[in-house]
C-alpha positions in Angstrom: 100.3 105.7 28.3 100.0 104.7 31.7 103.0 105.9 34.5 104.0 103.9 37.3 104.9 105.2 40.6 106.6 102.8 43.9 107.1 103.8 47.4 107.9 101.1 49.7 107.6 100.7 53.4 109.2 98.5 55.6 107.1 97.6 59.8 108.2 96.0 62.3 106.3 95.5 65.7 102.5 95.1 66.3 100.1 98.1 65.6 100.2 100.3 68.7 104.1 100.1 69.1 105.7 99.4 66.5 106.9 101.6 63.6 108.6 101.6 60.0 110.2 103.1 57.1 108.3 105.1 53.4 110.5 105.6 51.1 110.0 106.6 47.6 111.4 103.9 44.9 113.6 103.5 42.8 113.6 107.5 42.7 114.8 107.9 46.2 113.1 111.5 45.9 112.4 111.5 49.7 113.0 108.8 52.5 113.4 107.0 54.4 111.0 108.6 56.7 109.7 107.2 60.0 106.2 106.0 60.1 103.9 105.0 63.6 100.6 104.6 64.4 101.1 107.5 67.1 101.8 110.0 64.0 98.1 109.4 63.4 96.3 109.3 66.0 98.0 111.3 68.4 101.3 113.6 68.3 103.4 113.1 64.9 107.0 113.4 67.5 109.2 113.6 63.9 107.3 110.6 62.1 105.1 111.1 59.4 102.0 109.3 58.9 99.9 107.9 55.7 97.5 110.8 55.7 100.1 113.1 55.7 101.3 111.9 52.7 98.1 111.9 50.8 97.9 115.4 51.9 101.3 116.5 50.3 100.4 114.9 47.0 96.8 116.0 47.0 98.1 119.9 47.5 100.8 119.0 44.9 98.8 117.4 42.7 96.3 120.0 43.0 98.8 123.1 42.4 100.4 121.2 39.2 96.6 120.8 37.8 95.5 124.4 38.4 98.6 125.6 36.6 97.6 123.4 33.1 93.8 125.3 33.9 94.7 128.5 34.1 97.3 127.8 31.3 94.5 127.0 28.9 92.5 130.2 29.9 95.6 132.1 28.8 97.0 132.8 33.2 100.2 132.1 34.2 100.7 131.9 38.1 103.8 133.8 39.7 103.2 131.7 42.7 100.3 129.1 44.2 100.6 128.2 47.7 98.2 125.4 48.1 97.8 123.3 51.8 95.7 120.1 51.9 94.6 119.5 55.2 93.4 115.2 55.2 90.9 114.3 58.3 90.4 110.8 59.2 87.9 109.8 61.6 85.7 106.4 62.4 83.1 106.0 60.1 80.8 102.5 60.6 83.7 101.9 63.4 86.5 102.2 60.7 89.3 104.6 60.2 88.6 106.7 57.4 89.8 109.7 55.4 87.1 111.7 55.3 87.5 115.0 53.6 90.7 117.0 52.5 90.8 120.3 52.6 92.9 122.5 49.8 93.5 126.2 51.0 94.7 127.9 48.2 96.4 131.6 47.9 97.1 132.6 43.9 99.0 135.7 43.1 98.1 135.5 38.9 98.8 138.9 37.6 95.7 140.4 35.5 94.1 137.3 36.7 90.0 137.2 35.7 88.3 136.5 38.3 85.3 134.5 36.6 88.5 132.5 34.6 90.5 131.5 37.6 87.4 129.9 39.5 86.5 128.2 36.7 90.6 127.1 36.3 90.0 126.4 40.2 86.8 124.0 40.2 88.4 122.0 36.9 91.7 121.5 39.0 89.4 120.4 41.8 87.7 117.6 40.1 90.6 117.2 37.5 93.4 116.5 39.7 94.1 112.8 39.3 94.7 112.8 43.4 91.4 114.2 43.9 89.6 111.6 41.3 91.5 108.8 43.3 90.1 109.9 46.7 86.4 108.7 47.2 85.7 111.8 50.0 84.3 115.3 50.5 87.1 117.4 48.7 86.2 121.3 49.0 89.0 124.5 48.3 88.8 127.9 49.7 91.0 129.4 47.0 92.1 133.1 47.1 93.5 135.4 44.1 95.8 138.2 45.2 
């Protein structure tokens, strides 16, 4: 069963100086937030940018799928603190997101060691995020 999800943005201006509006619909879960092409390439100054968006899903993403992983190896999580870090750079000339980077710090009572990096490489590749984005995706995941 396939699930739909709608953000919508709203610009107004040309590329360098204009900005706009994301806001998640119809759930109104965040939004309106301000958008500009300075919050990408230089200093975000309060707006948020594309890339900083696909970093907060790909870290969420990436907790919520670790948790059904270690789940099935029989771990619960008391907490995962996971931070995507999403690079763009020129590649050919273009903009491109080209890597994201999950740092990850699990406190998993009793955890197994050989389990949870198991749980940790299947959230990697598993994550529906990660499967969408077509770049280097690498974790440095600690258990504590």
């Amino acid at each position: 069963m396939a699930t739909e999800r709608r953000a919508e943005t709203v610009w107004q201006g040309d590329l360098m100086n204009g900005s706009g509006t994301i806001q998640a619909a119809p759930s109104g879960a965040f939004g309106p937030l301000d958008v500009s092409w300075a919050s990408r390439a230089e200093e975000p100054g309060g707006k948020t940018s594309p890339e900083e968006l696909i970093a907060a899903a790909h870290a969420s993403c990436f907790a919520m799928a670790l948790s059904g992983q270690l789940g099935e190896r029989g771990m619960t999580a008391e907490s995962l603190e996971a931070t995507a870090t999403v690079t763009i750079d020129r590649v050919d000339g273009k903009f491109s997101v080209t890597s994201s980077q999950i740092d990850l710090a699990a406190r998993i009572p009793n955890a197994d060691r050989a389990k949870f990096d198991e749980a940790v490489k299947a959230a990697e590749t598993g994550c529906p995020i990660s499967r969408l984005l077509n770049t280097k995706i690498s974790v440095d995941a600690k258990l504590l």
